[in-house]
C-alpha positions in Angstrom: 120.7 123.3 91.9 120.1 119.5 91.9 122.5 116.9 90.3 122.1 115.6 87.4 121.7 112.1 89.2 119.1 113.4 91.6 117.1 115.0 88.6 117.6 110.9 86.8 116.3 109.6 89.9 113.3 112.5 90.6 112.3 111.2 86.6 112.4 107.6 87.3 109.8 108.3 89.9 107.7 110.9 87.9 107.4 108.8 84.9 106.2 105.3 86.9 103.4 108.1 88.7 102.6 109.6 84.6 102.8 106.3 82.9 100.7 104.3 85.7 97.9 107.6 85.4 98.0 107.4 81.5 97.4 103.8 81.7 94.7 103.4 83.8 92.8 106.6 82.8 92.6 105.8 79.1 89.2 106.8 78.2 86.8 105.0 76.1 85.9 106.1 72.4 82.4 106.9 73.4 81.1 110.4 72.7 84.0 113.1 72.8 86.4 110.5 74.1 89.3 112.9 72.5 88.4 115.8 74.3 88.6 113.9 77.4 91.8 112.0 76.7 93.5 115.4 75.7 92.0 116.7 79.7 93.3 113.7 81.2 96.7 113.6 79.6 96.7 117.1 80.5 96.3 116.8 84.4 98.6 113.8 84.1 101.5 115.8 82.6 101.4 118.1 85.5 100.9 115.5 88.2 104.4 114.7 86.4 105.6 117.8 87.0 104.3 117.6 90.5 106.0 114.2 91.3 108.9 115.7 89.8 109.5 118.1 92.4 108.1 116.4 94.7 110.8 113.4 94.0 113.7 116.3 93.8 112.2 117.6 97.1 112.4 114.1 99.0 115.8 112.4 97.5 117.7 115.8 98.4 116.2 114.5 102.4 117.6 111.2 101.4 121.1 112.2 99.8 123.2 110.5 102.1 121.4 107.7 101.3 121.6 105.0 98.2 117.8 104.5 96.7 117.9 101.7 94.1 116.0 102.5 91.1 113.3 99.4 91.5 112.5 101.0 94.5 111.6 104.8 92.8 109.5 102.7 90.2 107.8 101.1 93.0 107.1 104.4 94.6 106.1 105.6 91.9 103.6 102.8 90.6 102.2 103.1 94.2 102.0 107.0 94.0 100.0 106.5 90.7 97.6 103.8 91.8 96.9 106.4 94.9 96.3 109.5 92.7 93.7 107.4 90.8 91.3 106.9 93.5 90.9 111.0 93.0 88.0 111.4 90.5 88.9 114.8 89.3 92.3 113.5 87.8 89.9 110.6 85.6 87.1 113.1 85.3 89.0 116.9 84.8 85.5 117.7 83.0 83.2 117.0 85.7 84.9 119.7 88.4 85.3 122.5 89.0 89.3 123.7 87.6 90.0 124.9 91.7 89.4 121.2 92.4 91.5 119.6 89.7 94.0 122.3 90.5 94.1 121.8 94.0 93.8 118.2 93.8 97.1 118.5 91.5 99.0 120.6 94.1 97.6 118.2 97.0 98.8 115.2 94.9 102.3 115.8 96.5 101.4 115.2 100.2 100.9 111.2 99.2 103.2 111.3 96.9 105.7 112.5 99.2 104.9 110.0 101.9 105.1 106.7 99.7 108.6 107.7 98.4 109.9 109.3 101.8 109.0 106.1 103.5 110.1 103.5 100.9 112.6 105.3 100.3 114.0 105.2 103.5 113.0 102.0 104.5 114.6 100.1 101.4 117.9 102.2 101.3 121.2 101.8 102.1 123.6 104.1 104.5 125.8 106.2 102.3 129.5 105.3 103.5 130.7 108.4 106.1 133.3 109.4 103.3 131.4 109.3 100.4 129.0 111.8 101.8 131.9 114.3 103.5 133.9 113.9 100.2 130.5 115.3 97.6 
């Protein structure tokens, strides 16, 4: 079972990928503009649950290393900006659920990539001891 500062650190990431999605996916009140918000908040709740794990999954490869918390947001802003170039995720109405749903599940491969590598590249070395004494 994760920590309770790798789960802090998964959510930091999670919530920059749901807040950037909410954000930019706000639909206009045209037509059934609630319906559609309701979808789209929806798929972006669990692409939250997907970068959590996903962020859980890839700081447990990083645990004996120290990721600063500017650089999860980061990943995360960059993970959200990436799952909105996917149309189903702005349009859940317009595909077919299999799409959306895979699309949701194939959301982690990018995800997983942006925060593996930034978060290795911006990182510091644990010190020996601190990792051999946790």
């Amino acid at each position: 079972m994760p920590g309770p500062h790798l789960f802090r650190q998964a959510v930091y990431f999670a919530g920059s990928v749901f807040i950037t999605m909410e954000l930019a996916n706000l639909p206009v009140p045209i037509g059934n503009w609630k319906e559609r918000a309701v979808a789209i908040s929806m798929v972006n709740l669990l692409i939250f649950l997907s970068a959590l794990a996903t962020g859980l999954l890839v700081l447990r490869q990083l645990k004996a290393r120290v990721i600063g918390v500017l650089t999860l947001v980061i990943a995360g802003l960059l993970s959200g900006i990436e799952m909105i170039q996917f149309a189903p995720f702005m349009f859940p109405f317009a595909f077919p659920r299999y799409v959306v749903i895979g699309g949701i599940l194939g959301a982690s491969v990018p995800m997983i990539l942006t925060l593996f590598v930034l978060g290795y590249c911006f990182s510091k070395r644990k010190d020996s001891l601190d990792v051999v004494a946790k």
